[in-house]
C-alpha positions as CSV (number, residue, x, y, z in Angstrom):
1,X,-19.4,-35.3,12.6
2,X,-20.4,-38.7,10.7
3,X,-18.5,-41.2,12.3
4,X,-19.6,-44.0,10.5
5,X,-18.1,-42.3,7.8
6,X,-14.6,-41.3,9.7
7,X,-14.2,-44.8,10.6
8,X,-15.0,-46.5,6.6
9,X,-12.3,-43.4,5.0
10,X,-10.1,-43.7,7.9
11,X,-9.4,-47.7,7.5
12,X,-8.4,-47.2,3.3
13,X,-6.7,-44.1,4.0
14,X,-3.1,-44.8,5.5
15,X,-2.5,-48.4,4.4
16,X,1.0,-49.4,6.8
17,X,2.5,-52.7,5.8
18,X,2.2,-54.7,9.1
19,X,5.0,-57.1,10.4
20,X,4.9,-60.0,12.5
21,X,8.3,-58.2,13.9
22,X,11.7,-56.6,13.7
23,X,14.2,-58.9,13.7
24,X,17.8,-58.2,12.9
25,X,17.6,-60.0,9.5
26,X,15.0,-58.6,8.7
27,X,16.2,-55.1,9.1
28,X,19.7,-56.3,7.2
29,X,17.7,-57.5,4.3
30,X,15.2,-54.6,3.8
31,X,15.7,-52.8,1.0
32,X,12.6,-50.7,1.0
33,X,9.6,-49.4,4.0
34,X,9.6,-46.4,5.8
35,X,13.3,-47.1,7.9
36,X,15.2,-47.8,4.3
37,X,16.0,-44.1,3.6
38,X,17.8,-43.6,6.7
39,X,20.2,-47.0,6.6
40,X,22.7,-44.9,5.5
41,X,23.1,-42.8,8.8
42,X,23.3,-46.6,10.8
43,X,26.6,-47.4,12.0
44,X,27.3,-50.5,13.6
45,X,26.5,-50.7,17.3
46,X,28.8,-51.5,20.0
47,X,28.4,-55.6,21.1
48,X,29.1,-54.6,25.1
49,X,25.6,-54.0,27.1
50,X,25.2,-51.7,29.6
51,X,23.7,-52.3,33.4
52,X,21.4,-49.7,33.0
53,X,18.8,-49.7,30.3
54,X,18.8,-47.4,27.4
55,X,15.6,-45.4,27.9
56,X,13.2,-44.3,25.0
57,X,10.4,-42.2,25.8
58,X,7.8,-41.6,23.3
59,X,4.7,-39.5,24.4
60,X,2.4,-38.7,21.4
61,X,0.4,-35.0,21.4
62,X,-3.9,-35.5,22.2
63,X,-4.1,-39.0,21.3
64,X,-6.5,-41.6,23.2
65,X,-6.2,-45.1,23.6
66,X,-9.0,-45.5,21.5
67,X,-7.1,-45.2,18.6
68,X,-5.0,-47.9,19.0
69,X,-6.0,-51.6,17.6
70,X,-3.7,-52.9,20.5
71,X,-6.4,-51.3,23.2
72,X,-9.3,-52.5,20.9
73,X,-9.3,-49.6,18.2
74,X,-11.1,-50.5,14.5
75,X,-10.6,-47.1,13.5
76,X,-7.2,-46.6,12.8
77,X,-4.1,-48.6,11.4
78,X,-1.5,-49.1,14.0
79,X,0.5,-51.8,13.0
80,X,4.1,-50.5,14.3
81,X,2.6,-50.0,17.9
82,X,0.6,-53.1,17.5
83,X,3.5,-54.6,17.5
84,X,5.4,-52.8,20.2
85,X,2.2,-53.9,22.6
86,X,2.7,-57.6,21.7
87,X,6.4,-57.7,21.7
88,X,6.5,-56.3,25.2
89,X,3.7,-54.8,27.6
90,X,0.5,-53.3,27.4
91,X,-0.7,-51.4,30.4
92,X,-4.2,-50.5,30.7
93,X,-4.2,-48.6,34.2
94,X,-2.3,-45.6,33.1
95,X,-3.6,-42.0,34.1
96,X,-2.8,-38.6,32.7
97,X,-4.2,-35.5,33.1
98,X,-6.5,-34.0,30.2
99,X,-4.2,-31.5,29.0
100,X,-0.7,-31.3,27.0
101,X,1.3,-28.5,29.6
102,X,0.0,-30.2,33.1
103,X,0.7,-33.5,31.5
104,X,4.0,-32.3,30.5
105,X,4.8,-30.7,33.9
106,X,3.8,-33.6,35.8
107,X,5.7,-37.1,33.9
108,X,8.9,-34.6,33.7
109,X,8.4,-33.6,37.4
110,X,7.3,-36.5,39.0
111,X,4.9,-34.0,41.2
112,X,1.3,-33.1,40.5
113,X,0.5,-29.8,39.2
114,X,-0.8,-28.0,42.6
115,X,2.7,-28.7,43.8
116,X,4.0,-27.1,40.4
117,X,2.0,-24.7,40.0
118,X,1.0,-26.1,36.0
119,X,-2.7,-26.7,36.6
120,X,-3.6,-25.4,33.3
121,X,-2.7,-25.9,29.3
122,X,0.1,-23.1,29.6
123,X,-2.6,-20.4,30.1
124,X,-2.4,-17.6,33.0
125,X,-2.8,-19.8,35.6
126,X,0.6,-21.8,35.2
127,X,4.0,-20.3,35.9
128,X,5.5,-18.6,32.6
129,X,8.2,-21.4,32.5
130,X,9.7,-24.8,33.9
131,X,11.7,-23.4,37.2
132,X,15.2,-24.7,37.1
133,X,14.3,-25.7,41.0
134,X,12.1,-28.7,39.5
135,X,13.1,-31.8,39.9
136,X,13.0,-33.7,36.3
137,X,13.9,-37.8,35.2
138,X,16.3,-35.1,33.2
139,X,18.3,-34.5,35.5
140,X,18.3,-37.1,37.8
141,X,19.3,-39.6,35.5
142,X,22.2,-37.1,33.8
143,X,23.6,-36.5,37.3
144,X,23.5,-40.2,37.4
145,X,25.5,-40.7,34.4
146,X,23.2,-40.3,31.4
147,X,23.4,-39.1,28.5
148,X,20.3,-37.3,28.1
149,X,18.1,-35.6,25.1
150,X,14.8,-33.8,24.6
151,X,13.1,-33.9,21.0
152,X,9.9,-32.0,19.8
153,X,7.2,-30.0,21.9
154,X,8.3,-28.2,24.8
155,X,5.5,-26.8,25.7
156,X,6.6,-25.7,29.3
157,X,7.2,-21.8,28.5
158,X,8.5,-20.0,25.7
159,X,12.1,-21.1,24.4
160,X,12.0,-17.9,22.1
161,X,12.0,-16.0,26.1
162,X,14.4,-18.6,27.5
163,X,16.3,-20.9,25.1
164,X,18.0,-22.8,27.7
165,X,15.3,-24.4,29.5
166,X,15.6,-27.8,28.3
167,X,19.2,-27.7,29.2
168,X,18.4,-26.1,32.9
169,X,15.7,-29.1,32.9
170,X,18.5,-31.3,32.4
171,X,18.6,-32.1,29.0
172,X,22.7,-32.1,27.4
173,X,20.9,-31.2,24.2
174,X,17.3,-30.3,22.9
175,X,15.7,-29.6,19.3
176,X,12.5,-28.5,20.5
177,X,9.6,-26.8,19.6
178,X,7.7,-24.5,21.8
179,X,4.3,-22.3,21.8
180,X,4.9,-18.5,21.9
181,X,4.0,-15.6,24.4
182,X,0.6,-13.8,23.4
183,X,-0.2,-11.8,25.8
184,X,0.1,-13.5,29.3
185,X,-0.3,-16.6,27.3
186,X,1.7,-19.3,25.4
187,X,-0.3,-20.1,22.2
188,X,0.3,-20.8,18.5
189,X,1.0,-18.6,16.0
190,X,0.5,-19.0,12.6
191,X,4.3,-18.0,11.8
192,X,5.5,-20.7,14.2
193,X,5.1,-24.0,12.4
194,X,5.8,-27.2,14.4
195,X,5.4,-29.1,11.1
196,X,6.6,-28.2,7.5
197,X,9.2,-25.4,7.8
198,X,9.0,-25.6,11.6
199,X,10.2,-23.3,14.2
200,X,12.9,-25.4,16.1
201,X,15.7,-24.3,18.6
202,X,18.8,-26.6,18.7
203,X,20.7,-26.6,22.1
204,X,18.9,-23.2,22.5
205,X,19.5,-21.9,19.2
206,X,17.2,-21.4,16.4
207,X,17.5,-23.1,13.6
208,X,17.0,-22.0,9.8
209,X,14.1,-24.3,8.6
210,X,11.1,-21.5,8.2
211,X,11.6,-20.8,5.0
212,X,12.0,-24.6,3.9
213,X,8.7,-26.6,3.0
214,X,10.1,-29.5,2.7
215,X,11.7,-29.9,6.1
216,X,9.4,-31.6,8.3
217,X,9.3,-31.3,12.4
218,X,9.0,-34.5,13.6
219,X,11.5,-36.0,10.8
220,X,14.4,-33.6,12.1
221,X,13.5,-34.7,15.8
222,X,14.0,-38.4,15.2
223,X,16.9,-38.2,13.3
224,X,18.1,-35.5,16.0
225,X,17.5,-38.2,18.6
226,X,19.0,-41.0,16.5
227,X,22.1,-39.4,16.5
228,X,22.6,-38.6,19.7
229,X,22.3,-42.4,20.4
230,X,24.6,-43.1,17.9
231,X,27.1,-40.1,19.6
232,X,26.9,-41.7,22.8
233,X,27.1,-45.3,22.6
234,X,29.4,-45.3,24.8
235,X,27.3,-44.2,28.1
236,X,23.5,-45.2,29.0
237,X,21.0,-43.0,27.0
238,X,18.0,-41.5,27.9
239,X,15.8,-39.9,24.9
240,X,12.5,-38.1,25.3
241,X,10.3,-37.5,21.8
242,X,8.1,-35.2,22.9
243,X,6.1,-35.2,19.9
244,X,3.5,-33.0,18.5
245,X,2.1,-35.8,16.0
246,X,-1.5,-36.4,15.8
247,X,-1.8,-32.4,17.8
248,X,-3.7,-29.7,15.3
249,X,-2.9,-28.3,12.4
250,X,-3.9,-31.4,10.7
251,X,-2.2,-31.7,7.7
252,X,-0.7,-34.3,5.2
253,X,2.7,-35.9,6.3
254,X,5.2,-36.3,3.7
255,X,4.6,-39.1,1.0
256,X,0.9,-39.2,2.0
257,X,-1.8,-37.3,0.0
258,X,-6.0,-37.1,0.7
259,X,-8.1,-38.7,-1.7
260,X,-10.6,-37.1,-3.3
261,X,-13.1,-35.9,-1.3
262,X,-15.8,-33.1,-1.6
263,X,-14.9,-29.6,-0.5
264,X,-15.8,-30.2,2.7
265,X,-13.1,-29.2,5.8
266,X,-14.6,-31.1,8.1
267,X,-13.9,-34.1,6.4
268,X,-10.4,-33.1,5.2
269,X,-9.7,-32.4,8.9
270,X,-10.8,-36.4,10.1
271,X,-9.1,-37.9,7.0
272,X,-5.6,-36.0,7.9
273,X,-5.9,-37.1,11.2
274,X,-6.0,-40.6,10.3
275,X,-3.2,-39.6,8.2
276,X,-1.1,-38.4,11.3
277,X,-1.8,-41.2,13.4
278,X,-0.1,-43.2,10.2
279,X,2.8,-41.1,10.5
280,X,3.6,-41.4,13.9
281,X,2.6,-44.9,14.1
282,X,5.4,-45.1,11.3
283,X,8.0,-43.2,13.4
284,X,7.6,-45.7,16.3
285,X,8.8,-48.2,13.7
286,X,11.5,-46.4,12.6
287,X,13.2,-46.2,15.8
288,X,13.1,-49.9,17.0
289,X,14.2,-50.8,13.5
290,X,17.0,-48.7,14.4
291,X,17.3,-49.6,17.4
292,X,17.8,-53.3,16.3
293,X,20.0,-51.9,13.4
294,X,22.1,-50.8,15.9
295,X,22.4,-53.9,18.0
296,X,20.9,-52.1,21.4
297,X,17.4,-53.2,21.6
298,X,17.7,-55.6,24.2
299,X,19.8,-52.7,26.2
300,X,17.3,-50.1,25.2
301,X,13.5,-50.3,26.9
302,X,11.0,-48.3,24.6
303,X,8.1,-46.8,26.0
304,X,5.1,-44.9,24.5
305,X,1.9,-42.7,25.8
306,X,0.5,-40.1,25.3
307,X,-0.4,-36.6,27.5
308,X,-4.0,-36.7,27.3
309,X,-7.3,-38.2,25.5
310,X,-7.9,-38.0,21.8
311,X,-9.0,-34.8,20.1
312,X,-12.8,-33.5,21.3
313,X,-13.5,-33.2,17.6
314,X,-13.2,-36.7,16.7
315,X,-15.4,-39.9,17.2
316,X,-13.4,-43.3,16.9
317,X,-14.6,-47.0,17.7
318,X,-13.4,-48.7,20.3
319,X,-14.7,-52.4,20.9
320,X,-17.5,-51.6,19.1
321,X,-18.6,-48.5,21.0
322,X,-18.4,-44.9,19.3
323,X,-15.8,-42.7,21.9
324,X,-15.6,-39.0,21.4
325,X,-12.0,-37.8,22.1
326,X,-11.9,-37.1,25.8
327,X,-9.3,-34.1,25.9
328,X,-10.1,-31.3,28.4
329,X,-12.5,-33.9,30.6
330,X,-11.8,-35.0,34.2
331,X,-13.2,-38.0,33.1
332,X,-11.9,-41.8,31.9
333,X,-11.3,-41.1,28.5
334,X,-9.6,-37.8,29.0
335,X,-7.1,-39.3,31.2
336,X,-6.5,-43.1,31.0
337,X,-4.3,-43.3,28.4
338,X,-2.0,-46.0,26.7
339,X,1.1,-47.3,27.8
340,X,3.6,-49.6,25.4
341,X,6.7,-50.8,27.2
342,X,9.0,-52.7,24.9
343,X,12.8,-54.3,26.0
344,X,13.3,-57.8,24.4
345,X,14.9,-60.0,27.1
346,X,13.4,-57.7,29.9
347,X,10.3,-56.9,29.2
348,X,7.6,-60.3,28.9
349,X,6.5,-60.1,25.5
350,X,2.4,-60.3,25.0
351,X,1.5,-58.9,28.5
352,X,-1.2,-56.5,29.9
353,X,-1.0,-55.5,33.2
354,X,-3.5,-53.5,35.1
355,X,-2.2,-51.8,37.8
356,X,-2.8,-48.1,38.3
357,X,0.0,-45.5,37.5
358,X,-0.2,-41.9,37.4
359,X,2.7,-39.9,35.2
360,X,4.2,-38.6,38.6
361,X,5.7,-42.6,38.4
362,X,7.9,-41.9,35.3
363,X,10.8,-39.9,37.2
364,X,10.7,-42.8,40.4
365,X,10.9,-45.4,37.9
366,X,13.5,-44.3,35.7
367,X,15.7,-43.4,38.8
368,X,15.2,-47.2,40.1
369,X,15.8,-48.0,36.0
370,X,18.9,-45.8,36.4
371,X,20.2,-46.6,39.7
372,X,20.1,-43.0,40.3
373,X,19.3,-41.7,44.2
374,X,15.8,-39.7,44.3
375,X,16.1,-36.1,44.3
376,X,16.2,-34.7,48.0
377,X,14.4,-31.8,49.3
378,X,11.0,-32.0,47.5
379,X,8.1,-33.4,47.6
380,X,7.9,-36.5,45.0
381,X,4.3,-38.1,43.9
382,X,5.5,-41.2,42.4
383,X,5.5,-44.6,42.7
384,X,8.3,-46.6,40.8
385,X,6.4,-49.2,38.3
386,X,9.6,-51.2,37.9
387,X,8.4,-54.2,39.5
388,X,5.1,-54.6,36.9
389,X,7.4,-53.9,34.4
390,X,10.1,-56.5,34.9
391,X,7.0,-58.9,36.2
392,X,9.0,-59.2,39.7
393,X,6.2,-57.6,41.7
394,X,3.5,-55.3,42.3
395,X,3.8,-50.9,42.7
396,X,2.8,-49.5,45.8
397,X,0.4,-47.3,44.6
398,X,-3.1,-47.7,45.6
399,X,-4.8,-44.8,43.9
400,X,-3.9,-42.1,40.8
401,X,-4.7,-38.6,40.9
402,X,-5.0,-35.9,38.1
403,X,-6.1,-32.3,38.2
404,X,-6.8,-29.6,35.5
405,X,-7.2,-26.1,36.5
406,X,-8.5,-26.3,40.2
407,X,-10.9,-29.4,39.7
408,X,-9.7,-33.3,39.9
409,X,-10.0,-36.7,40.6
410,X,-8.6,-39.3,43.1
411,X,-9.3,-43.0,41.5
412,X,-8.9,-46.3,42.7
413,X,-9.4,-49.3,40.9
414,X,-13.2,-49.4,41.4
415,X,-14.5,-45.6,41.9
416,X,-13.2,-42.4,41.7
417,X,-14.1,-39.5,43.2
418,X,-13.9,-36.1,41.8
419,X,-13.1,-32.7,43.6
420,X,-16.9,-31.4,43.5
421,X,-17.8,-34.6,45.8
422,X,-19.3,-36.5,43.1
423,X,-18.6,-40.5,43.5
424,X,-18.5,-42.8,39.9
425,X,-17.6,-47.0,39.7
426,X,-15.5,-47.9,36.9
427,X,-16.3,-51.1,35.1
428,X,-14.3,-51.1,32.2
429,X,-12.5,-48.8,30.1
430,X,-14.3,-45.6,29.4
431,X,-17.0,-47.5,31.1
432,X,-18.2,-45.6,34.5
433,X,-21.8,-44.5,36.1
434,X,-22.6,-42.1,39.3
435,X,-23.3,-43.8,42.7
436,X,-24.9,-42.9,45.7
437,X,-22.3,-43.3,49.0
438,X,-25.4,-42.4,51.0
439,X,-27.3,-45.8,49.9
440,X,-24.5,-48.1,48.2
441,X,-22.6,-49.9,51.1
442,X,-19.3,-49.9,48.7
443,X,-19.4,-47.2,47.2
444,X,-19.7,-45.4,50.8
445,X,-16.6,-47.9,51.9
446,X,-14.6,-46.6,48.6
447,X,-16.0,-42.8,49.2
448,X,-14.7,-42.5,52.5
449,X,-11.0,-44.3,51.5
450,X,-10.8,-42.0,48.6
451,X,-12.0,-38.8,50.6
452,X,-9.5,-39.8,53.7
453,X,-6.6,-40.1,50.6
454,X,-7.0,-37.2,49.0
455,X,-7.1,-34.6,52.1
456,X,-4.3,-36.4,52.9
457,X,-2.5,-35.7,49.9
458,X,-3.9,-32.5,49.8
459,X,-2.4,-31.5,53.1
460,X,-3.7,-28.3,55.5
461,X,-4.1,-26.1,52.3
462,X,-6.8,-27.5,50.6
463,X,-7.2,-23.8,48.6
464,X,-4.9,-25.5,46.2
465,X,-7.6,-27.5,44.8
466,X,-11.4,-26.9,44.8
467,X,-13.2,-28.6,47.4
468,X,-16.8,-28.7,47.7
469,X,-18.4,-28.0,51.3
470,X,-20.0,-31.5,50.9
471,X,-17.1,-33.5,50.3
472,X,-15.1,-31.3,53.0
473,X,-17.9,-32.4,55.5
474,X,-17.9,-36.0,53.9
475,X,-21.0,-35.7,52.9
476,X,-22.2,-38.1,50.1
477,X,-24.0,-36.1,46.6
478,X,-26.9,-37.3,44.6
479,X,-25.5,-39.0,42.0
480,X,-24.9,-37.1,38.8
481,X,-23.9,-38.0,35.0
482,X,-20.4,-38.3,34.3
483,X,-18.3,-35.6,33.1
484,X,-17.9,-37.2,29.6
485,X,-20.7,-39.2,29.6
486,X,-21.6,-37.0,26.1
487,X,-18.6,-38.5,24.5
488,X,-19.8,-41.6,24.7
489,X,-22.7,-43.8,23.4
């Protein structure tokens, strides 16, 4: 990896034209851009706003907050979610876990993955689907009255073994993509594309792209999910893009091409990257300038994440520091990810707000969004962020979680403390160092809070989680490096 030179290709390779804005007359008067080919599918809107927001929810595939000039990025151009972030809010205390499935699992579920059983990245230790018995923002929000639609990577089980998932999830209609049984396994296959001639099941049935290179996955989503807006305008919407977009096989999107470059993969591999980063950051526009097209984006609120840190294989800058893609590491940059919220009218524009939330807060919040009553019967993890939203108040959440496999972390503001007993203080983002509990007055203060949280959370069975002896005794450890600290200058 040469990441001087992934950062000097990277900044000529994907030029986006970059707008102050999308304004309805500017949107009228474009002729040309990356949303002038689909004008012709606009309709005019209707001019009565609902009570209940709209609800666009954009969660991009292995993609840090690194990458994003927004969060402090020089790497990439992001000038469509650049915008986004300072036409509405920029959250910077947002945790995931470090994997796609148990990310997945947990912002549909609003429960953490030992209480769903998806601890890991659809492998043998997850359930082999989504049970129906799940609560999901899906659902609660239909049952409230919601129209409600699931685009792009479903990676949750197999669809091919159970095409109706998304609907018993409580979707009304899906065009998904999924990963496919091997073994005890979901994986990829090389037959099942989720890009050019892609493998997708509409409303549980598959459709006839694989033979066509020139259809393209995340194309067919949006304009899947655009016209389900446009086919219910007359009820609230909510619309998930689950996307794939920057997730391997790096490629070329349509109307981008490489430069030329020596035969070397490795380089290919960082420039297409860059290139998919361009094209989802170019998707994003394309919705709110249809959104505005369509007269609803001060009834729709817009949000975009993503499911875990950027790639492992890639080293981006981020305020001048070199960060190695965090995926797969119980660490900051594996988890903390980005979170654009965007509602004109609603949403403060310019803001960044630092309070933590975890993805179990997704379903609580869009049922206090919805007006819809909480699912009954099951254990719920979340915490609504509606208040920090709107800037009417505070969350109550005082600390995040997040778990892969049977290992974790419990983090406050300050510290967090892993599952092995280990104790780090945050100063910063991606910023962290061990401490000693036994010797540091605060960090033996913010130890013993964190411990007391998370056997609380935890409950009687603490099997469900690995445990060391030490931090089951409350024992303090000799400090160690962090889990990413190698991804990192």
């Amino acid at each position: 990896m040469a990441p001087e030179r992934t950062r000097r290709r990277a900044a000529t390779a994907h030029p986006v034209e970059s707008r102050p804005g999308w304004t309805r007359r500017e949107v009228l008067r474009a002729g040309v851009g990356a949303g002038a080919a689909t004008a012709g599918l606009l309709v005019p809107g209707c001019t009565s706003r609902p009570t209940r927001p709209n609800i666009l929810l954009i969660v991009a595939d292995d993609f840090g907050l690194e990458c994003l000039g927004s969060y402090g990025g020089k790497t990439f151009s992001t000038p469509n979610l650049d915008v986004l972030a300072s036409e509405g809010l920029r959250f910077t205390g947002v945790f995931a876990t470090p994997a796609c499935a148990t990310s997945r699992a947990e912002i549909l579920t609003g429960r953490y993955p030992f209480r769903t059983g998806w601890i890991d990245n659809a492998g043998p230790l997850s359930p082999r689907f989504l049970s129906p018995s799940e609560p999901t923002f899906a659902r609660t929000l239909r049952d409230a009255g919601y129209a409600t639609a699931i685009a792009g990577k479903w990676q949750l089980g197999s669809i091919a073994e159970h095409p109706t998932m998304p609907q018993d999830s409580g979707f009304t209609e899906s065009c998904c993509w999924s990963l496919e049984r091997v073994g005890n396994q979901l994986r990829p296959t090389a037959e099942n594309s989720r890009y050019y001639g892609p493998r997708l099941w509409k409303n549980g049935v598959k459709l006839a792209l694989e033979n066509d290179p020139t259809a393209y996955g995340p194309d067919i989503e949006l304009d899947f999910l655009r016209d389900f807006f446009v086919r219910h305008a007359q009820q609230p919407v909510l619309a998930y893009h689950a996307l794939n977009l920057p997730h391997a096989p790096y490629h070329v999107p349509p109307g981008r091409e490489l430069p030329p470059l020596p035969d070397d993969e490795k380089q290919r591999m960082e420039i297409a990257y860059g290139l998919m980063i361009s094209y989802m950051d170019e998707l994003v526009g394309r919705y709110v300038r249809f959104l505005t097209e369509r007269g609803i984006e001060r009834d729709t609120l817009v949000l975009f994440t993503s499911d875990n840190g950027g790639n492992e294989h890639f080293v981006v800058e981020l305020e001048g520091r070199e960060i190695q893609g965090g995926k797969f590491t119980l660490g900051e940059s594996g988890t903390n990810v980005p979170l654009l919220a965007r509602q004109p009218g609603r949403v403060a524009a310019g803001g960044v707000n630092d309070e933590l939330i975890d993805f179990t807060d997704v379903l609580t919040t869009f049922a206090d969004l919805g007006q819809a009553p909480l699912p009954q019967g099951v254990v719920l993890d979340g915490h609504s962020f509606t208040g920090p939203l709107h800037g009417t108040g505070k969350t109550t959440r005082e600390w995040v979680y997040s778990q892969l496999g049977f290992n974790g972390f419990i983090r406050n503001h300050h510290f967090r403390l892993a599952t092995d007993g280990h104790l780090f203080r945050v100063q910063g983002t991606y910023v962290d160092e061990p401490v000693d509990p036994r010797t540091d007055p605060a960090a033996k203060a913010a130890y013993e809070e964190l411990r007391a949280a998370l056997l609380t959370l935890l409950g009687n069975d603490t099997k469900r989680v690995h445990l060391s002896e030490a931090l089951l005794r409350g024992e303090g450890l000799e400090p160690v490096p962090a889990p990413d600290a190698d991804r990192r200058s």
